[in-house]
C-alpha positions in Angstrom: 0.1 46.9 -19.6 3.8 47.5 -19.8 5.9 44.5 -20.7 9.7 44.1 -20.4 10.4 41.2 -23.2 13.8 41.4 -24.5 14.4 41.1 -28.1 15.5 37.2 -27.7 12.3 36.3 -25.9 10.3 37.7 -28.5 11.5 35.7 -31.0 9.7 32.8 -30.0 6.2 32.9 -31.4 4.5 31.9 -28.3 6.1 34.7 -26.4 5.1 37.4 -28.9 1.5 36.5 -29.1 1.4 36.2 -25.0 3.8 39.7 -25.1 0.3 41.3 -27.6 -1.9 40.0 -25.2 0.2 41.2 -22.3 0.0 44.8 -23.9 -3.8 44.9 -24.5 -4.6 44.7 -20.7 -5.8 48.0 -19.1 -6.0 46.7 -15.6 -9.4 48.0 -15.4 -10.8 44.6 -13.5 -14.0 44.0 -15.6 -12.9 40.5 -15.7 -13.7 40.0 -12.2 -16.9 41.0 -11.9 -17.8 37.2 -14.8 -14.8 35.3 -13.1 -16.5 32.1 -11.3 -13.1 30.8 -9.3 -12.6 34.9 -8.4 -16.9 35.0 -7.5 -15.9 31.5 -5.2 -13.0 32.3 -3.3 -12.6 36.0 -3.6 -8.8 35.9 -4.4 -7.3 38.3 -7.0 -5.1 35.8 -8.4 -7.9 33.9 -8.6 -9.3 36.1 -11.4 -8.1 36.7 -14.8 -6.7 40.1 -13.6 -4.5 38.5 -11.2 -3.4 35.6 -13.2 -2.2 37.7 -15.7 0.4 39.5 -13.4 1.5 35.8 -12.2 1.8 34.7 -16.3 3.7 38.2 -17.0 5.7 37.9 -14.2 6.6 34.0 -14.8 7.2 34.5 -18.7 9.3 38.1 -18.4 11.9 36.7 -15.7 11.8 33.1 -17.8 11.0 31.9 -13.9 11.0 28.4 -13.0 7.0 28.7 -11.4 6.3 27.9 -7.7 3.6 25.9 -6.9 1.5 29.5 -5.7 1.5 30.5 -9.1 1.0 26.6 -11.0 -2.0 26.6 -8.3 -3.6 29.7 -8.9 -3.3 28.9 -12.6 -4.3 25.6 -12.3 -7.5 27.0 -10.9 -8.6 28.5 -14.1 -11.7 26.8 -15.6 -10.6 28.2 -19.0 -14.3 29.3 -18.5 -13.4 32.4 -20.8 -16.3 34.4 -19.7 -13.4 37.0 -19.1 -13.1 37.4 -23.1 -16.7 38.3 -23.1 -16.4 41.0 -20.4 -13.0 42.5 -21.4 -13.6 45.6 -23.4 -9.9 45.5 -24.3 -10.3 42.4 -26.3 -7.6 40.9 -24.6 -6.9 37.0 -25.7 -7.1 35.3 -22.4 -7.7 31.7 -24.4 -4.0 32.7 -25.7 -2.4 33.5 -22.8 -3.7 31.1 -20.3 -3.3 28.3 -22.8 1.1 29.5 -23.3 1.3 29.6 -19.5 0.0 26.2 -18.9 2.5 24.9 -21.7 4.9 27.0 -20.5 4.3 25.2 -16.6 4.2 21.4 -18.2 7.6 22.6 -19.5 9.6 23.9 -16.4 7.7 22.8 -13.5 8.0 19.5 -11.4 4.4 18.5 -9.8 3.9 16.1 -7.1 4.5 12.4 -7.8 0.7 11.9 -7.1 -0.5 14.7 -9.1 2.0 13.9 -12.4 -0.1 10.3 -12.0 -2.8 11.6 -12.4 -2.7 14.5 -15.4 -0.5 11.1 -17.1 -3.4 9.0 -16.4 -6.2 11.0 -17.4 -4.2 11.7 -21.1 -3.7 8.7 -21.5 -7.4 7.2 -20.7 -9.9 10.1 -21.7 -9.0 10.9 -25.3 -9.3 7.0 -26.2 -13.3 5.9 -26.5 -12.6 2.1 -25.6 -10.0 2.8 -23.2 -12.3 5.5 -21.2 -15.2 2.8 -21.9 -13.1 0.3 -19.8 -12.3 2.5 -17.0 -15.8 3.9 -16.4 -16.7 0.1 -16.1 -14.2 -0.1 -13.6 -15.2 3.1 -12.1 -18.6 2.0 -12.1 -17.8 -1.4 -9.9 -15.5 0.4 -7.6 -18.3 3.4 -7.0 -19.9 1.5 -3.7 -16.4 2.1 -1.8 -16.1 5.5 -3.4 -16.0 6.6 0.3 -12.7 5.1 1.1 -10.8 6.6 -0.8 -8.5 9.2 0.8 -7.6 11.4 -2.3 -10.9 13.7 -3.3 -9.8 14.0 -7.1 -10.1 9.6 -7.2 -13.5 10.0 -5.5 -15.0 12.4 -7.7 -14.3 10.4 -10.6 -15.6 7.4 -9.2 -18.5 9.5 -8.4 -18.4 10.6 -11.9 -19.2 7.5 -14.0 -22.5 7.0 -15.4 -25.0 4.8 -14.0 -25.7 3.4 -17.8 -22.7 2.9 -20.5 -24.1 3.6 -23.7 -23.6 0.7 -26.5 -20.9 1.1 -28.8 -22.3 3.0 -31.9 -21.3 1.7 -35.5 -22.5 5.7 -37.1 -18.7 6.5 -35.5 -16.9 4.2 -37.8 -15.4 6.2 -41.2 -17.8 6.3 -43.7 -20.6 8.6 -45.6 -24.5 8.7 -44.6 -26.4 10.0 -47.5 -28.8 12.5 -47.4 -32.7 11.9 -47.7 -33.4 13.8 -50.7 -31.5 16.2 -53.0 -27.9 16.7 -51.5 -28.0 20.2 -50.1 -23.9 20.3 -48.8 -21.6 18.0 -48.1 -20.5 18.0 -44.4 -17.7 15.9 -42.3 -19.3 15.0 -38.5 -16.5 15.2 -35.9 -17.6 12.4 -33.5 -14.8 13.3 -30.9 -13.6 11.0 -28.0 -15.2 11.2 -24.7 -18.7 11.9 -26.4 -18.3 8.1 -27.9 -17.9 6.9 -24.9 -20.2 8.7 -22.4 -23.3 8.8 -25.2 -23.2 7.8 -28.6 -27.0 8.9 -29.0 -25.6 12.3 -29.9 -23.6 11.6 -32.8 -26.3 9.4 -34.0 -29.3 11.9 -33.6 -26.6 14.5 -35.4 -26.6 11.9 -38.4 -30.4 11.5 -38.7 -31.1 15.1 -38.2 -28.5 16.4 -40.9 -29.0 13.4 -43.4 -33.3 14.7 -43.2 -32.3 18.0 -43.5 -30.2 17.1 -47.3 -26.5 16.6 -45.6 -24.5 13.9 -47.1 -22.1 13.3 -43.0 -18.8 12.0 -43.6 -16.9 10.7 -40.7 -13.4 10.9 -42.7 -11.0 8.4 -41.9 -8.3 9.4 -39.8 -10.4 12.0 -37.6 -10.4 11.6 -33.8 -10.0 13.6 -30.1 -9.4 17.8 -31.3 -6.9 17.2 -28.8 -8.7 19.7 -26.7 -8.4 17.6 -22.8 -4.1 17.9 -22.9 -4.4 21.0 -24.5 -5.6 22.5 -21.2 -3.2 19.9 -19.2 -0.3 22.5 -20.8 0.8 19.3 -23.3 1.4 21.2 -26.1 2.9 18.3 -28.0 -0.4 15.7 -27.7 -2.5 18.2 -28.6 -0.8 19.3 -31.9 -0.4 16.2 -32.9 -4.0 15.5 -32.3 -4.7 18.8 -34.5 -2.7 17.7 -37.0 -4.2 14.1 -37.6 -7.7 15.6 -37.8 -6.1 18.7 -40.0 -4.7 15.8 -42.4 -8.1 13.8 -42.4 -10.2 16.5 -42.8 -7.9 18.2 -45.9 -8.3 14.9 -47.2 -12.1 14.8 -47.6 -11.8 18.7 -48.6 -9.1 18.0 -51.3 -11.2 15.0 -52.8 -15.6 15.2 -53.3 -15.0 18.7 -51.1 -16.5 19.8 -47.8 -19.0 22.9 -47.0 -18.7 22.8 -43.2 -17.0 20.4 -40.3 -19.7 20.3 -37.9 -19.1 20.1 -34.4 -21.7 19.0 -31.8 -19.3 19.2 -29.0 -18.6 22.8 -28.2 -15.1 22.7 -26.1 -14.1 20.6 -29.3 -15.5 23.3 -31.5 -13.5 26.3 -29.6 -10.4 23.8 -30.0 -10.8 23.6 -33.7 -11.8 26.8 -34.9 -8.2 27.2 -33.3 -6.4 25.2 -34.8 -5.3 27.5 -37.6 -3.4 29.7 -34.6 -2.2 26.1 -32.3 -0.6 25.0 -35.8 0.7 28.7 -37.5 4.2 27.7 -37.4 3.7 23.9 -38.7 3.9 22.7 -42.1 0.4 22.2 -41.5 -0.4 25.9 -40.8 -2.7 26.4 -44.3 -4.0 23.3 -44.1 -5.0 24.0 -40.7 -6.1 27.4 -41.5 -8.9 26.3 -43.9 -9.9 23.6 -41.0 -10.8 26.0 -38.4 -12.4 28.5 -41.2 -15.3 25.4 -42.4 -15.7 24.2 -38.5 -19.2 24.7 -37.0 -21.1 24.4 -34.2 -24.2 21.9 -35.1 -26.3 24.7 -34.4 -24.2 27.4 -36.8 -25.2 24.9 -39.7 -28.7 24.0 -38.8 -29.5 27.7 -38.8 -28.4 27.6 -42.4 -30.6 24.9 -43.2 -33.9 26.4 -42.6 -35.0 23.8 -39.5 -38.6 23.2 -40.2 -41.2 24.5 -37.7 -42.4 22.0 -35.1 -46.0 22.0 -33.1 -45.9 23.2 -29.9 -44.7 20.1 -27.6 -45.9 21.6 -24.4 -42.5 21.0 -22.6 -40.4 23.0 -21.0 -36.7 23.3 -21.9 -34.3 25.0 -19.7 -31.6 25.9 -22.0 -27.8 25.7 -20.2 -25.1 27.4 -22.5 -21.9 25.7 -22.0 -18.9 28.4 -21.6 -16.8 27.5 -24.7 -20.8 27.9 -26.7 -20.9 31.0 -25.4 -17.8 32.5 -24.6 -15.4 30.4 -26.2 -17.6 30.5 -29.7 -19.6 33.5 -29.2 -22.9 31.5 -30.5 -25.5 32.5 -27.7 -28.6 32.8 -29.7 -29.1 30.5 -31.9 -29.6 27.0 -29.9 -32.4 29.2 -28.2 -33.9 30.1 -31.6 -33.7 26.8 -32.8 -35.3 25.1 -29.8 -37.8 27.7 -30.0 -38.8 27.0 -33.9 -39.1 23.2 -33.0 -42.0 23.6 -30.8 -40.0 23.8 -27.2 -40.7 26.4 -24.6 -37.0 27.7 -23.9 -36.2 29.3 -20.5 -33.0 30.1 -19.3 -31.8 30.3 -15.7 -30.2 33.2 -13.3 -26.9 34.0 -14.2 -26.7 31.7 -17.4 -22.8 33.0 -18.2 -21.6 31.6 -15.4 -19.3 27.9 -15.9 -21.3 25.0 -14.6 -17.5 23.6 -13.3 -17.2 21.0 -16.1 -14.5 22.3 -18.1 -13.3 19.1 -19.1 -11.0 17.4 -16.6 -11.5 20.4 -14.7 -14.3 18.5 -12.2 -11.6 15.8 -11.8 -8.5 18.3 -11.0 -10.7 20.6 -8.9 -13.8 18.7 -7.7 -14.1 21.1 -4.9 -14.6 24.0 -6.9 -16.4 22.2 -9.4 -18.7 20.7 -7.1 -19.5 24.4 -5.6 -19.8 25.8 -9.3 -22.3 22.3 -10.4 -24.5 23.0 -7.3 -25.0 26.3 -7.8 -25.9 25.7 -11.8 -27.9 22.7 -11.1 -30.1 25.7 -8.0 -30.7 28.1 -10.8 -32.1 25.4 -13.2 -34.0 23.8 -10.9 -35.3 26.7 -10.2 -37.1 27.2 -13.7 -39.1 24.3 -13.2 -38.1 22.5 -16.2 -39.1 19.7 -17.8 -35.7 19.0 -19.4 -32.0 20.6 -19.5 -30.5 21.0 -22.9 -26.9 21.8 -23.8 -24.7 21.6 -26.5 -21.7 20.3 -24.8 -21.0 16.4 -23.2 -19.2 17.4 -20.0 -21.5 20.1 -19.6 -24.3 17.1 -19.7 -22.3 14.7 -17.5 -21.5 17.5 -14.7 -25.1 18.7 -14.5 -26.9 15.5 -15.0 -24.9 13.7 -12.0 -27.0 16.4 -9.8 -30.6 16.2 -10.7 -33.4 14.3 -11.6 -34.2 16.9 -14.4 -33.3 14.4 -17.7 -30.3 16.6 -19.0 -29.9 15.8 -22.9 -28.2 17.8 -26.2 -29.7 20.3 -28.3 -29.3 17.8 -31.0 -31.3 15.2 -29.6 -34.2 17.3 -29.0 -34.5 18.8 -32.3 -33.8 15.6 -33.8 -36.9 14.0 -32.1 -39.5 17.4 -33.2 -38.1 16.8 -37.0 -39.2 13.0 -36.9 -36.2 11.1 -34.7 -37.0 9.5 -31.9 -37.1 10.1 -28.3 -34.1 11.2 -26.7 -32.9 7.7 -24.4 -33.0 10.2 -21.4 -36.9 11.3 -22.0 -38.0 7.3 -22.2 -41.1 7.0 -20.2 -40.6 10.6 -19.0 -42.7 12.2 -21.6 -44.9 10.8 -24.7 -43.2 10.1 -27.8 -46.2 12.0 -30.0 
């Protein structure tokens, strides 16, 4: 693509990566074909393709956006199954990610809808906060129905039947490993997942500590900063990346770190990012190092030689969250894993596909989320499992608020076939043998 940047534009660092990115497009519309809001509604700027003539065109004319474009954009689940199709290798991630900072930046929304995106930053990235409001949420779900805004309702609707008890393992500290101490490893326990099920973070603990990981939660560590990323504020989320960055560095700089595992995967795309989010900081090395020891759970259990389990005689249909398997590129290995514990793994039609989630995405856009959920939750079903797995909380929380298939995370399932116990969803579902 042919871009028009003039010298002074380019000398912001934000411009030249998007102005690289720009450059690597062919037009050739592969994207299209993997888009899910393009699939939905059928509009071109409703695809990567067309968003990236509304970005070029905003950023090249330094144009104030209209709400056509901020909507269109807006629209984007950030699913990133684009970066998987393009044969360019064009950045999307990048570009999408400047735009939406670029939009917080020069663009005045709605009174109602700067409420909201103020709200949600200021309640989701906080576990006791968020714990209050889905109590709230929870009391005011019988009158869900009137309410006139859609994005209120579908929170209400949104809030889990059962808040999990507040989980001690998320405290800083250092769980030592059963056995000989095979690596060192820092847990990042994140900020919605504390809230919305602390069972995860807890089965990560056991499983790692029985496979010989000493898990430090390091002091200091909290949200990747990844939900007002995606809201276009830039300044949260650095600052989020550069608490975590100093916390982490700490723990690296002291008894030393072999990986920072991640059992969150729209966290884990956030962090191995970091090292590009914070380039220009005095943080950038720092940072650098960060995103170059993060890991997927399932990146350093593959390195730990999981033990073999008995066939369980249950069947797992296996969802791969977007920023797993787009965002991350790790597409095989939860499958292998589940596989070598004793589980048999099926997948469902068109498993690339976003299941709407996308963090506050399903709160911003429940209409399209809610199409996007329902068609996931058809092709699931449609296995005939005995249980969902994923790897990624909102993933969990948008698919399990559809079906009476128990929806829990990798972790938990290969905690339980290595000795843990049974995952709070499978209670009196299956037998604990």
């Amino acid at each position: 693509m042919q871009t028009f940047f003039t010298p002074e534009q380019l000398a912001d660092p934000d411009t030249a990566r998007s102005n690289e990115i720009l450059r690597a497009c062919v037009h050739c519309g592969f994207c299209t074909a993997t888009c899910p809001t393009y699939q939905l509604l059928g509009d071109e700027l409703d695809s990567p393709r067309g968003r990236i003539y509304l970005i070029k065109d905003m950023l090249e004319n330094d144009r104030v956006p209209d709400a056509k474009t901020v909507k269109h954009i807006d629209r984007c689940l950030s699913c990133l199954a684009c970066m998987t199709t393009c044969p360019s290798g064009v950045h999307y991630m990048h570009l999408v990610d400047h735009a939406r900072a670029y939009i917080e930046q020069t663009y005045k929304r709605p009174m109602g809808e700067r409420a909201l995106r103020w709200m949600l930053a200021r309640i989701l990235p906080y576990p006791m906060r968020f714990r209050v409001a889905l109590l709230g949420a929870r009391l005011a779900r019988p009158f869900a129905r009137l309410v006139p805004d859609a994005r209120l309702r579908a929170m209400l609707d949104a809030a889990p039947r059962r808040i999990p008890p507040v989980s001690r393992n998320d405290d800083p500290q250092s769980f030592a490993p059963r056995g000989a101490r095979r690596m060192r490893v820092a847990l990042m326990t994140g900020c919605a997942q504390k809230a919305l099920d602390t069972d995860i973070n807890d089965a990560t603990i056991r499983l790692l500590t029985r496979l010989g990981c000493e898990v430090v939660v390091a002091r200091g560590a909290g949200c990747c900063g990844a939900l007002v990323h995606h809201m276009g504020k830039a300044g949260e989320s650095h600052r989020a990346a550069a608490a975590n960055v100093r916390a982490w560095s700490a723990e690296m700089n002291g008894e030393g770190l072999d990986a920072i595992v991640i059992n969150t995967s729209g966290c884990g795309t956030t962090v191995k990012d970091y090292g590009h989010m914070l380039r220009g900081d005095a943080l950038a090395a720092d940072a650098a190092r960060v995103s170059s020891r993060a890991m997927d759970v399932t990146e350093l259990l593959a390195r730990l030689d999981l033990p073999e389990g008995a066939p369980k005689g249950l069947r797992v249909a296996y969802h791969a969250a977007c920023s797993l398997q787009h965002g991350q590129q790790i597409k095989g290995l939860p499958k292998d894993l589940l596989r070598r514990a004793g589980f048999d793994v099926v997948e469902p039609a068109d498993s690339h596909l976003c299941c709407g989630s996308a963090g506050t995405y399903s709160l911003m856009q429940p209409e399209i989320s809610g199409q996007l959920k329902d068609r996931k939750i058809r092709t699931l079903e449609a296995r005939a499992p005995d249980v969902i797995a994923a790897g990624n909380i909102g993933c969990m929380v948008q698919i399990g608020g559809g079906t009476d298939v128990p929806v829990v995370h990798t972790v938990q399932l290969l905690d339980w076939a290595t000795g843990g116990p049974l995952p709070p969803a499978l209670e009196g579902r299956v037998t604990d043998a």
